[in-house]
FIBA-586657 format. One record per atom (N, C-alpha, C): residue number from 1; residue in one letter; x, y, z. Coordinates in Angstrom, 2 decimals, padded with zeros to 5 digits. Layout:
% residues N
 resi resn      xx      yy      zz
  NUM    A       X       Y       Z
...
//
This chain:
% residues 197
 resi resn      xx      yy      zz
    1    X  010.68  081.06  113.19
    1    X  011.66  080.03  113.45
    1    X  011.07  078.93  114.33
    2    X  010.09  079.30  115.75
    2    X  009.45  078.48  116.68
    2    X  008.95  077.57  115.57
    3    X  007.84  078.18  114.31
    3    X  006.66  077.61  113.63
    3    X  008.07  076.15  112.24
    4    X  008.69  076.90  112.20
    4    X  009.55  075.87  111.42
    4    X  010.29  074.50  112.55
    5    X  010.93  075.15  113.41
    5    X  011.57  073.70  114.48
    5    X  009.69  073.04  114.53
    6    X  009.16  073.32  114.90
    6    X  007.93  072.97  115.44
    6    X  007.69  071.95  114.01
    7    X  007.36  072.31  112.72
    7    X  006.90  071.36  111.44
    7    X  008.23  070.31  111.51
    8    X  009.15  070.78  111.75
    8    X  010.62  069.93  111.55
    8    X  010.13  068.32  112.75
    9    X  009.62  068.79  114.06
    9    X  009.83  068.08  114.85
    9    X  008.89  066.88  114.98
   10    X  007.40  068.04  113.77
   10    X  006.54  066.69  114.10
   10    X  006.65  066.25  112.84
   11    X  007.54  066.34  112.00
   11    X  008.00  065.49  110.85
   11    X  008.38  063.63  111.26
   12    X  010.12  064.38  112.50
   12    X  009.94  063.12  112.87
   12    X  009.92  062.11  113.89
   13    X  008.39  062.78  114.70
   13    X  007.24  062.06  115.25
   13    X  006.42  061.34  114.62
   14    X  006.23  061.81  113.36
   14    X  005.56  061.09  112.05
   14    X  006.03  060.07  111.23
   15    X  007.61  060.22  111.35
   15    X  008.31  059.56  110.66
   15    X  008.26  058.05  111.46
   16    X  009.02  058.61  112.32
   16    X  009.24  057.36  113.96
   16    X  007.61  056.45  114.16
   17    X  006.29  057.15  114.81
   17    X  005.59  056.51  114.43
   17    X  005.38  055.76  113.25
   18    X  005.41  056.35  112.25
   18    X  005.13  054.83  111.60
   18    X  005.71  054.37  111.11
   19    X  007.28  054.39  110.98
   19    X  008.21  053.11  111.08
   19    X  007.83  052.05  112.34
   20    X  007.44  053.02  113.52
   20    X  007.54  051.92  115.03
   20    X  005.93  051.18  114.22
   21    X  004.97  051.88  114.13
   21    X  003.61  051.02  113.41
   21    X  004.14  050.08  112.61
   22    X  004.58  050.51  111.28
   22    X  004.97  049.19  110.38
   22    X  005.66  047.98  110.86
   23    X  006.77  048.41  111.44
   23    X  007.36  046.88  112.34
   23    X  006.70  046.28  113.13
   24    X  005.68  047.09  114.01
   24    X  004.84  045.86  114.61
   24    X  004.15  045.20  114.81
   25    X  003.37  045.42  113.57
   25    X  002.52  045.18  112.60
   25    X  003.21  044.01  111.16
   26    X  004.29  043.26  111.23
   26    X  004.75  043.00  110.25
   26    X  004.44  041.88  110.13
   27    X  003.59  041.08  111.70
   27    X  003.79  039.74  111.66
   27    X  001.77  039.17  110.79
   28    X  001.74  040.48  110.63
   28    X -000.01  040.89  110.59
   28    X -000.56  040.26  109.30
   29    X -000.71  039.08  108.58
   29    X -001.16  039.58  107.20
   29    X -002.50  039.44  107.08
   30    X -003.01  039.76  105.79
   30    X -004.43  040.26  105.72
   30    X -004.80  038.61  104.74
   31    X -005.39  037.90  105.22
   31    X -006.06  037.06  104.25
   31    X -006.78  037.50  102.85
   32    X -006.40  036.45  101.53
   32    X -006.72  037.26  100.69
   32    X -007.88  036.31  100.20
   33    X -008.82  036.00  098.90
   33    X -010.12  035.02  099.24
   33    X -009.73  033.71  099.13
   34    X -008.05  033.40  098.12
   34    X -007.61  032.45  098.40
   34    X -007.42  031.88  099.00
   35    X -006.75  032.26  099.98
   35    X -006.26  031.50  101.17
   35    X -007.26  031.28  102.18
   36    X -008.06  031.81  102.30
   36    X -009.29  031.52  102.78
   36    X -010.14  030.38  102.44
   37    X -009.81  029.99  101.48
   37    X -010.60  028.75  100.55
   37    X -009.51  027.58  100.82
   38    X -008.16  027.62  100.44
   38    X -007.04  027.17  100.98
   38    X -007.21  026.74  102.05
   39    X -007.49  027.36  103.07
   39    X -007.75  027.17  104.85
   39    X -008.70  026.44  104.88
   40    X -010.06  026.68  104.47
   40    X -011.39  025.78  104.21
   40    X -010.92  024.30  103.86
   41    X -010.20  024.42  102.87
   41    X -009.86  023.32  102.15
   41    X -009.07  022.24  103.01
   42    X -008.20  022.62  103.53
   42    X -007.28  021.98  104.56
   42    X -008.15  021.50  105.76
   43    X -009.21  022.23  106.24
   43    X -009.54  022.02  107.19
   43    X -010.72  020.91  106.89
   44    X -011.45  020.92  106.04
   44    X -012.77  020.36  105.52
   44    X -011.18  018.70  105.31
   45    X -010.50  018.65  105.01
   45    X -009.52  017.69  104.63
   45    X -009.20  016.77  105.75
   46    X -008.62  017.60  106.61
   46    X -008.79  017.56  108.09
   46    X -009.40  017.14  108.66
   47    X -011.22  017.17  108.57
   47    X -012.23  016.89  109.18
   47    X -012.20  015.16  108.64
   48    X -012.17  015.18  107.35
   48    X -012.72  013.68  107.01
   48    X -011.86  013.01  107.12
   49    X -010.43  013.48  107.07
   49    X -009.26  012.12  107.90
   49    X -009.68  011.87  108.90
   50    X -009.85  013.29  109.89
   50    X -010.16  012.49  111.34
   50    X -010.93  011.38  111.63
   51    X -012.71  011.90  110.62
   51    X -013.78  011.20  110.66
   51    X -013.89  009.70  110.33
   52    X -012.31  009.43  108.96
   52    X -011.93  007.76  108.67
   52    X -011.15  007.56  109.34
   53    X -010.32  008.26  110.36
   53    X -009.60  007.33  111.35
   53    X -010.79  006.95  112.34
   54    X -011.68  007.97  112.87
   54    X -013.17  007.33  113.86
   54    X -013.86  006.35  113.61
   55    X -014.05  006.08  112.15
   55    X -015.18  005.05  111.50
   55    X -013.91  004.00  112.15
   56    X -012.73  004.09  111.45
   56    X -011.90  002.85  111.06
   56    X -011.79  002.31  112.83
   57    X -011.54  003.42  113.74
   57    X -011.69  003.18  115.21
   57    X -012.76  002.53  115.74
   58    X -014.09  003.01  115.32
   58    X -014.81  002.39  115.87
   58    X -015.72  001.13  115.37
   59    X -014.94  000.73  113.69
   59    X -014.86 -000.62  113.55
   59    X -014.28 -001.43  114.06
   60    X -013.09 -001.24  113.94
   60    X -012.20 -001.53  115.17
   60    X -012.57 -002.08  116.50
   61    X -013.43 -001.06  116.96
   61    X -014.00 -001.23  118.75
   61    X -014.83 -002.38  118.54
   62    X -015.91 -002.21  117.30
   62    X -016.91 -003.26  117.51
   62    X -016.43 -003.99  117.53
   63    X -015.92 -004.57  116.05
   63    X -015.02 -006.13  115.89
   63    X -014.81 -006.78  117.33
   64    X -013.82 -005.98  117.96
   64    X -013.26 -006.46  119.22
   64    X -014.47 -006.64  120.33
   65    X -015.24 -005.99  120.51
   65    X -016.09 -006.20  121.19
   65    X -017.27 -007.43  121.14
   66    X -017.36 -007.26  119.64
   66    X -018.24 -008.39  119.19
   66    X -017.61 -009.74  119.47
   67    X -016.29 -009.95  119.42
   67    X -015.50 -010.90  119.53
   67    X -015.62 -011.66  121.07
   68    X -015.05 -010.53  121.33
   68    X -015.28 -010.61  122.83
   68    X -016.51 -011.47  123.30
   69    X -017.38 -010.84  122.99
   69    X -018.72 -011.02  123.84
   69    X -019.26 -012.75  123.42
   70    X -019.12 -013.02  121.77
   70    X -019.06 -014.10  121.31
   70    X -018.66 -015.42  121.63
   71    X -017.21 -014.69  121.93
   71    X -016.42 -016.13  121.82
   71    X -015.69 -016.21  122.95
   72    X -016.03 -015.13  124.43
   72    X -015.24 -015.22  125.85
   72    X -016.92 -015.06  126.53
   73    X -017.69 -013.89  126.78
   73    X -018.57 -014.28  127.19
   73    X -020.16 -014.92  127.30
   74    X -020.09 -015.66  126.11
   74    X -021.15 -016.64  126.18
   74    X -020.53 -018.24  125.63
   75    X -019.30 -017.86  125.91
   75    X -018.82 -019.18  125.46
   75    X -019.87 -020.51  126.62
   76    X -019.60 -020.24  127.76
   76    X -020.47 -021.72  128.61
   76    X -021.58 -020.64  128.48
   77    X -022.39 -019.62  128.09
   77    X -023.84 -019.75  128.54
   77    X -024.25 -020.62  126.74
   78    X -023.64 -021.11  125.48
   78    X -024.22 -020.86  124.30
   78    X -023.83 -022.80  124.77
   79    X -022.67 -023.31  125.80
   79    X -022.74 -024.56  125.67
   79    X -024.06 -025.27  126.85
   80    X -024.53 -024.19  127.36
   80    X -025.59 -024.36  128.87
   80    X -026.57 -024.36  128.27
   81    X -026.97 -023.78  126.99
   81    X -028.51 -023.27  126.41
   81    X -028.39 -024.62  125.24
   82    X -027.37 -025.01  125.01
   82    X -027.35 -026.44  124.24
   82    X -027.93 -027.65  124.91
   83    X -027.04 -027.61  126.02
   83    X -027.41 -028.28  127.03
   83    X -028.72 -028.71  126.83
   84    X -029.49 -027.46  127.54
   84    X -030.91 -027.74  127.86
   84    X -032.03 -027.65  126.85
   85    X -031.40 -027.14  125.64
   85    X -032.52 -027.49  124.57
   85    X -032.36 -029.07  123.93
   86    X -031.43 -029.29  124.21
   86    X -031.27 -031.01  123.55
   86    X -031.77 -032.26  124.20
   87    X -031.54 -031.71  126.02
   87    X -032.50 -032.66  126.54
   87    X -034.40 -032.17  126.97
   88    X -034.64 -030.98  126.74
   88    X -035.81 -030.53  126.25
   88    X -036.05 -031.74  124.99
   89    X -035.51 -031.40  123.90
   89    X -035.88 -032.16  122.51
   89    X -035.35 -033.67  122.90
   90    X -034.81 -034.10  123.59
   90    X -035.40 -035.45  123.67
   90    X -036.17 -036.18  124.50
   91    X -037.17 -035.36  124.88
   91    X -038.53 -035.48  125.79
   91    X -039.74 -034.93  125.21
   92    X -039.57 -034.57  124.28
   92    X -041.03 -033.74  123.58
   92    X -041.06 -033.71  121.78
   93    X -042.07 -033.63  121.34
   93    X -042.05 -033.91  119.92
   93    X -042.47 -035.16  119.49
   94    X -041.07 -035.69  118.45
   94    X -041.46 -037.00  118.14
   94    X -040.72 -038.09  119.25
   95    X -039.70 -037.56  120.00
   95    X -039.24 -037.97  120.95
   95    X -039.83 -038.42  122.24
   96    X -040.78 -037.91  121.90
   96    X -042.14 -037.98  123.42
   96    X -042.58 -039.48  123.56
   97    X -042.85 -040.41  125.22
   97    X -042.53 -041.34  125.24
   97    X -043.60 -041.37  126.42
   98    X -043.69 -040.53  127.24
   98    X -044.64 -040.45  128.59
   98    X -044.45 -039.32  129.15
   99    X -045.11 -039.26  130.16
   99    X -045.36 -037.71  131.19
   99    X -044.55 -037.94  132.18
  100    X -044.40 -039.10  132.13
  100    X -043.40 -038.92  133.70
  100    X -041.87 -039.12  133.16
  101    X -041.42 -039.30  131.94
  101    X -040.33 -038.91  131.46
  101    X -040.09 -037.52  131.43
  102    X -041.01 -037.09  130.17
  102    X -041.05 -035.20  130.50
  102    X -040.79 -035.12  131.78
  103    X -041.55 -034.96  132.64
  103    X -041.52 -034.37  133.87
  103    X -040.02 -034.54  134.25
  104    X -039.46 -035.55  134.62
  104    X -038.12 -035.88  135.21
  104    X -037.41 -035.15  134.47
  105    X -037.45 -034.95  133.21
  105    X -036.32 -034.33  132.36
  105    X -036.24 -033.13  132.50
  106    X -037.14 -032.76  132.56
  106    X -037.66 -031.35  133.28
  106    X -037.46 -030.66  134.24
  107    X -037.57 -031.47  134.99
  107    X -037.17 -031.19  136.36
  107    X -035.64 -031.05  136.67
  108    X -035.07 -032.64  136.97
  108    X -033.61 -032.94  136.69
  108    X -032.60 -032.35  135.91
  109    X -032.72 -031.62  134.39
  109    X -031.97 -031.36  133.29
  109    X -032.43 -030.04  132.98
  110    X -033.27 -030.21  132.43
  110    X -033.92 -028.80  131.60
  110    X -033.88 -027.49  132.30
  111    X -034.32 -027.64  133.35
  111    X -034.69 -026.49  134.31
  111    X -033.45 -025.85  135.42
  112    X -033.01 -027.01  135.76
  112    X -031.46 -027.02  136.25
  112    X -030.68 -026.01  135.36
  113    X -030.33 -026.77  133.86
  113    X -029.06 -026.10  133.17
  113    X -029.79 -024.96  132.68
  114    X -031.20 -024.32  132.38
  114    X -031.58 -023.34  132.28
  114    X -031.82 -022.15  133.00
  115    X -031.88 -022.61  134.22
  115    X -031.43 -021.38  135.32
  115    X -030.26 -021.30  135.47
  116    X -029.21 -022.15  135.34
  116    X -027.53 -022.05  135.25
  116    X -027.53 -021.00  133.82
  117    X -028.09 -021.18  132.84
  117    X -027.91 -019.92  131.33
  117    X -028.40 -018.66  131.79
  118    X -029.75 -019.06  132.59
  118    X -029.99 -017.54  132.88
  118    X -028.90 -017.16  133.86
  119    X -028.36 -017.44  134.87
  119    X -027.40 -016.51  135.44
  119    X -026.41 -016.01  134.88
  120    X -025.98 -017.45  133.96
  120    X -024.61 -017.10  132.94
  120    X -024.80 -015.07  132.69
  121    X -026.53 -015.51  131.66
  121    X -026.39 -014.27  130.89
  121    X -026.67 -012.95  131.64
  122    X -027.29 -013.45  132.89
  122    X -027.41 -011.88  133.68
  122    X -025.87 -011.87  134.35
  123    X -025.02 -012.60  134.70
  123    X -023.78 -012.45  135.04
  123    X -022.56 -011.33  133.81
  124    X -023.39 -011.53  132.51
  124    X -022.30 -011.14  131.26
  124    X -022.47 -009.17  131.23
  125    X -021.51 -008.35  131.24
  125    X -021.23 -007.17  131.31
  125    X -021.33 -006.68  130.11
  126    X -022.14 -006.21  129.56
  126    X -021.52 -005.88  128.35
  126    X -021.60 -004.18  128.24
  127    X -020.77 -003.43  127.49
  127    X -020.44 -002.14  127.53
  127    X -020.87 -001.63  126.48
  128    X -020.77 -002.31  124.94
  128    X -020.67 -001.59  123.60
  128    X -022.46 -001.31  123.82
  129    X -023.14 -000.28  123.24
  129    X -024.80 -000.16  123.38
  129    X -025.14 -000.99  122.45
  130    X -024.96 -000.98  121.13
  130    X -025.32 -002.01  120.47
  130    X -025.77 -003.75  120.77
  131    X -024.63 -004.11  121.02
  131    X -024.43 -005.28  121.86
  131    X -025.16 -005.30  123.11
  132    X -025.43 -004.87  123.95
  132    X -025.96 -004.66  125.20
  132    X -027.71 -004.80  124.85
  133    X -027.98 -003.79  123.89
  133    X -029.67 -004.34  123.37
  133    X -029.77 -005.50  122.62
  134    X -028.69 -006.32  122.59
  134    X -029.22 -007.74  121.51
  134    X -028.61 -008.02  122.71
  135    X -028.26 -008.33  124.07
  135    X -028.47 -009.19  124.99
  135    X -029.35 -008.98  125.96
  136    X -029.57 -008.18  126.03
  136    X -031.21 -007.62  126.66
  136    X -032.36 -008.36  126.03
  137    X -032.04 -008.85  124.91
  137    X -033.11 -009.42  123.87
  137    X -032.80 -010.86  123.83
  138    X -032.03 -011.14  124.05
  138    X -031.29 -012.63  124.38
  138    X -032.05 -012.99  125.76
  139    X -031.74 -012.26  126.92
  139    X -031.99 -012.67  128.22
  139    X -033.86 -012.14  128.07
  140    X -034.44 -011.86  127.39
  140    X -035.63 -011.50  127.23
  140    X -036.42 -013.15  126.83
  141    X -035.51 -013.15  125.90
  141    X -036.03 -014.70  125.24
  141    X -035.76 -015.90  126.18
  142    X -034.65 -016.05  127.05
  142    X -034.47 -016.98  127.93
  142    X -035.50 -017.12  128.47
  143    X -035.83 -015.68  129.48
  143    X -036.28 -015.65  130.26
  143    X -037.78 -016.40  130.09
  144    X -038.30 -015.74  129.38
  144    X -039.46 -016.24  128.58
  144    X -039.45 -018.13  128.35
  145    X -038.61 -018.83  127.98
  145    X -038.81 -020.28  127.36
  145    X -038.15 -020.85  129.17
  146    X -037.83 -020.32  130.73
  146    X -037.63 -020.65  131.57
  146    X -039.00 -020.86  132.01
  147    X -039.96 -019.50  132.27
  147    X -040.88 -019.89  132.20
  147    X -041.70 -020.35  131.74
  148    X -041.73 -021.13  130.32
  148    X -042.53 -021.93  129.61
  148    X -042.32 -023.16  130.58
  149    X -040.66 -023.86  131.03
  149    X -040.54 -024.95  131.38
  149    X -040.93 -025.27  132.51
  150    X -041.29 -023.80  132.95
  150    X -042.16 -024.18  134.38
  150    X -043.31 -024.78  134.30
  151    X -044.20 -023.59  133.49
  151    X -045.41 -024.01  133.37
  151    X -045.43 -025.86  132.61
  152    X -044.96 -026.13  131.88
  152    X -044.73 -027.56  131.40
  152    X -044.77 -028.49  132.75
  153    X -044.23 -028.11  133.57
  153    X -043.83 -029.07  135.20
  153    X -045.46 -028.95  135.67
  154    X -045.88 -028.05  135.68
  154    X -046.72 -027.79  136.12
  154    X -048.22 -028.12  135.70
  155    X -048.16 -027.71  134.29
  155    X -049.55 -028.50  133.20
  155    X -049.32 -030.05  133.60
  156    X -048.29 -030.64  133.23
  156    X -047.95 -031.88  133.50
  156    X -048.26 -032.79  134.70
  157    X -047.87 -032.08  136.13
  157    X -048.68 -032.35  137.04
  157    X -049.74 -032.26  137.82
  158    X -050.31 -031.41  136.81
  158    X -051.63 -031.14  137.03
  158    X -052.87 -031.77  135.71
  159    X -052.16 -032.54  134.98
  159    X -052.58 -032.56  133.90
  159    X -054.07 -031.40  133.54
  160    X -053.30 -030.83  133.20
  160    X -054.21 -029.40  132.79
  160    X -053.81 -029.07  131.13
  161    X -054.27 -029.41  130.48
  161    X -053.96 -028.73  129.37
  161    X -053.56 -027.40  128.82
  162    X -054.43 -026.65  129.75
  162    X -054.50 -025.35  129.10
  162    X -053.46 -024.81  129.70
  163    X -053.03 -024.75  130.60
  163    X -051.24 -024.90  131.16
  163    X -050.04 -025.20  130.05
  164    X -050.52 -025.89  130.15
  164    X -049.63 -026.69  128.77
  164    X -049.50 -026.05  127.40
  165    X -050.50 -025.31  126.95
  165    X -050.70 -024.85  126.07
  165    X -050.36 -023.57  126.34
  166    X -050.56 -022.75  127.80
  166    X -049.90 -021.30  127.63
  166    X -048.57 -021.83  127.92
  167    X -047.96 -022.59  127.94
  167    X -046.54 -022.70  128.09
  167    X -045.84 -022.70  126.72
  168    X -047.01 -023.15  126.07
  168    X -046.68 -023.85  124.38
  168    X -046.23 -022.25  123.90
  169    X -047.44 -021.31  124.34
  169    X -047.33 -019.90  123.87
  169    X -046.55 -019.12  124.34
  170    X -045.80 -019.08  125.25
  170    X -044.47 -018.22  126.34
  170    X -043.39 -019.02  125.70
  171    X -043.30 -020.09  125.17
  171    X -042.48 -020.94  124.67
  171    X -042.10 -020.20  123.43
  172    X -042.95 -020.14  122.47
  172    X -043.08 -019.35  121.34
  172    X -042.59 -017.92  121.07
  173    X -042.87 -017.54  122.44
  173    X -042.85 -015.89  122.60
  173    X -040.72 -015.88  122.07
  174    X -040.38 -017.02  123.42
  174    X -039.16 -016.78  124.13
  174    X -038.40 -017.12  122.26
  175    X -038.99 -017.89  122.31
  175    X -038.00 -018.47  121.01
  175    X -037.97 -017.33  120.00
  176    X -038.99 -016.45  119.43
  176    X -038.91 -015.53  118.76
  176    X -037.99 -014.56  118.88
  177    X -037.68 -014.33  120.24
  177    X -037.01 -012.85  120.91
  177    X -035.73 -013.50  120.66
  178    X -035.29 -015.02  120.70
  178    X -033.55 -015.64  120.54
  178    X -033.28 -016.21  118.95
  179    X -034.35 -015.93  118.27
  179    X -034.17 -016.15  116.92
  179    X -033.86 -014.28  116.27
  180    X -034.58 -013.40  116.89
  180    X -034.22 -011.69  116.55
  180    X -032.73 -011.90  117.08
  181    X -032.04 -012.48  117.78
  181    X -031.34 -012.08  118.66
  181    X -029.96 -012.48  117.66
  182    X -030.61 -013.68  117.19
  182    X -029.53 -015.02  116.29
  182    X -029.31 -013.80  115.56
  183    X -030.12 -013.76  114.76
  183    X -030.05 -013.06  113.19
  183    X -029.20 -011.56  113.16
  184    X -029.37 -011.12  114.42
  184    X -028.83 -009.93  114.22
  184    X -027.00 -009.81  114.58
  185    X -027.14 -011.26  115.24
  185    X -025.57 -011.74  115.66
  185    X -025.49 -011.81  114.36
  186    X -026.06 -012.59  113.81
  186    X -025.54 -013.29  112.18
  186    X -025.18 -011.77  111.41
  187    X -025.74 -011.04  111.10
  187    X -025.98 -009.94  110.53
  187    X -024.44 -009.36  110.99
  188    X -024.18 -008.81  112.32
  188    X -022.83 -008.57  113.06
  188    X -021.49 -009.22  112.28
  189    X -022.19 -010.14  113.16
  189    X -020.82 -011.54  112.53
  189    X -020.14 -011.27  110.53
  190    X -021.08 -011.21  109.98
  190    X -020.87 -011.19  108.50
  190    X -020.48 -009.30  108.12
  191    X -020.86 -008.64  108.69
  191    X -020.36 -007.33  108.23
  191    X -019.01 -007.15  109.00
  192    X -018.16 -007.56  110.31
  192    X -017.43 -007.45  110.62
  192    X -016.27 -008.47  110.50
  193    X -016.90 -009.50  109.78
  193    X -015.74 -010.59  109.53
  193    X -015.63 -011.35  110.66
  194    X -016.62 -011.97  110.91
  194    X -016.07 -012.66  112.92
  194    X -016.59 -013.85  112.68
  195    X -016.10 -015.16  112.59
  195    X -016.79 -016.28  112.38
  195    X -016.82 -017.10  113.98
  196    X -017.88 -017.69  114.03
  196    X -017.93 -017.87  115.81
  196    X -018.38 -019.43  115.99
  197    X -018.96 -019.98  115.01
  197    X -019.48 -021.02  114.85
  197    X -018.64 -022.35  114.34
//
């Protein structure tokens, strides 16, 4: 009788466990290979929305940035570097008339509104990296055709030629580094739609 209550009782201990197992276990399911691919799928879906809202964001950023930098901060350094290349070019070339014109113009104009551009451009902040190495390359090239206009003051009053001529060549240098600088604005400008000119 002990050996029968005894099978009776762990009947339902057996029973009870795993009813109490199955219920709490119900919230459990087992992935099947579908849904697994399903999940992949959603998620891989997932990934490249995010990735065209980022592109579309960080077209977005440039545009604005490029804008920015264009058409708020070099607005007076692009009318300062006009400035001083126009009265540069009407003292040298075919414009050339005497040495003691150069010189004055030089002195008085050129060199003046060209250290006013260079501060402009070491004054300008820029944040985006892109942008920041094409003004690094900008103020590279200034820098460079400031000191050409020195040496010019200087060949000039010394009449030294060969002065004159490494100025001709630092001159050259500077202009190269603000013509990389143009082109790659230009390049900017036309893939983002930004007309500045």
């Amino acid at each position: 009788m002990k050996k029968h209550i005894f099978t009776i009782l762990m009947s339902f201990l057996l029973i009870g466990l795993t009813a109490a197992c199955s219920s709490s276990f119900d919230h459990i399911t087992i992935p099947d290979d579908r849904s697994k691919k399903e999940q992949t799928d959603m998620t891989e879906k997932k990934r490249k929305e995010q990735s065209k809202k980022n592109d579309q964001t960080d077209r977005k950023t440039m545009a604005d940035d490029l804008r920015q930098y264009l058409l708020v901060d070099l607005q007076n350094a692009s009318f300062l570097e006009y400035e001083a290349i126009t009265a540069y070019e009407s003292v040298t070339g075919m414009n050339y008339t005497d040495d003691v014109t150069t010189l004055e113009t030089l002195k008085n104009e050129v060199i003046p509104t060209y250290t006013d551009l260079l501060d402009e451009l070491y004054n300008v902040k820029v944040s985006n990296p892109i942008l920041n190495e094409l003004h690094s390359l900008y103020i590279s090239g200034a820098e460079k055709q400031l000191d050409a206009f020195y040496l010019f003051v200087e060949g000039i009053e010394k009449q030294n030629p060969a002065i004159i001529s490494e100025g001709n060549k630092i001159l050259a240098e500077g202009k190269e580094l603000i013509d990389r600088f143009v082109k790659e604005m230009e390049k900017l400008t036309l893939e983002y739609g930004i007309s500045y000119y």
